[in-house]
C-alpha positions in Angstrom: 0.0 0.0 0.0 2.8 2.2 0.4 4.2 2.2 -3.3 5.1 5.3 -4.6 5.1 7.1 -1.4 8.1 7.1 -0.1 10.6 10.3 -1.7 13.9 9.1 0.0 14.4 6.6 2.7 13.0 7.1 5.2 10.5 9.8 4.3 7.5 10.2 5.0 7.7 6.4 5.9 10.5 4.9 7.8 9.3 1.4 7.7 8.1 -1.1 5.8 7.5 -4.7 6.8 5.8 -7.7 4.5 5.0 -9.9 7.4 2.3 -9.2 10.4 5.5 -9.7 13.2 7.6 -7.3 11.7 4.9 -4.6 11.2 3.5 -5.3 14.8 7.6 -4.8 16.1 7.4 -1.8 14.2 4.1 -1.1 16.1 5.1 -1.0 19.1 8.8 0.7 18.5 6.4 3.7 17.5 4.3 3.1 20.0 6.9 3.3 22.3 8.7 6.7 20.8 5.7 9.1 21.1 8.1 11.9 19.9 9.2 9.5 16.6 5.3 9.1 16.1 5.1 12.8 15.9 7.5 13.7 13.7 6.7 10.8 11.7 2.8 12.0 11.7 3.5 15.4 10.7 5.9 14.4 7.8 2.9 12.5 6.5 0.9 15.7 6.5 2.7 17.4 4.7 3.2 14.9 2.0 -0.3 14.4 1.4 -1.0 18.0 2.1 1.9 18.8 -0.5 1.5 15.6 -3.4 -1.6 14.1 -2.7 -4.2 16.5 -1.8 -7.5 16.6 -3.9 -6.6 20.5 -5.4 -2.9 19.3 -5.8 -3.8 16.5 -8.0 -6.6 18.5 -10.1 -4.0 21.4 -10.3 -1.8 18.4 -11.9 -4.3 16.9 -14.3 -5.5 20.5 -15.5 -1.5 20.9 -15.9 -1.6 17.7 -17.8 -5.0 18.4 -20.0 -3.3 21.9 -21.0 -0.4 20.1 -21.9 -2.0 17.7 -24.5 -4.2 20.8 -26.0 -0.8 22.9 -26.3 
């Protein structure tokens, strides 16, 4: 669920797991740094707020639909 998300490593998603155990370590390693949570949380804002948010992407299709009419 997370392809295509992730800009650098690390960012906005530090980790990844493929198995239930590995996500639920990762779980509770978060769970565990409230203030990794955080910055984690706000990172994810701002990427959706910056590359996902519904004006963003119709700004980018208009973008695209100009394009093809130029």
């Amino acid at each position: 669920g997370a392809e295509g998300l992730v800009r650098e490593e690390g960012e906005p998603i530090c980790r990844l797991a493929d198995d239930p155990d590995r996500f639920a370590a990762y779980v509770v390693e978060l769970l565990s740094t409230p203030t990794t949570a955080e910055v984690l949380a706000r990172a994810a804002r701002r990427e959706v707020e910056e590359h996902w948010d519904m004006a963003v992407l119709t700004e980018r299709l208009v973008g695209v639909y100009r394009g093809e009419l130029e």
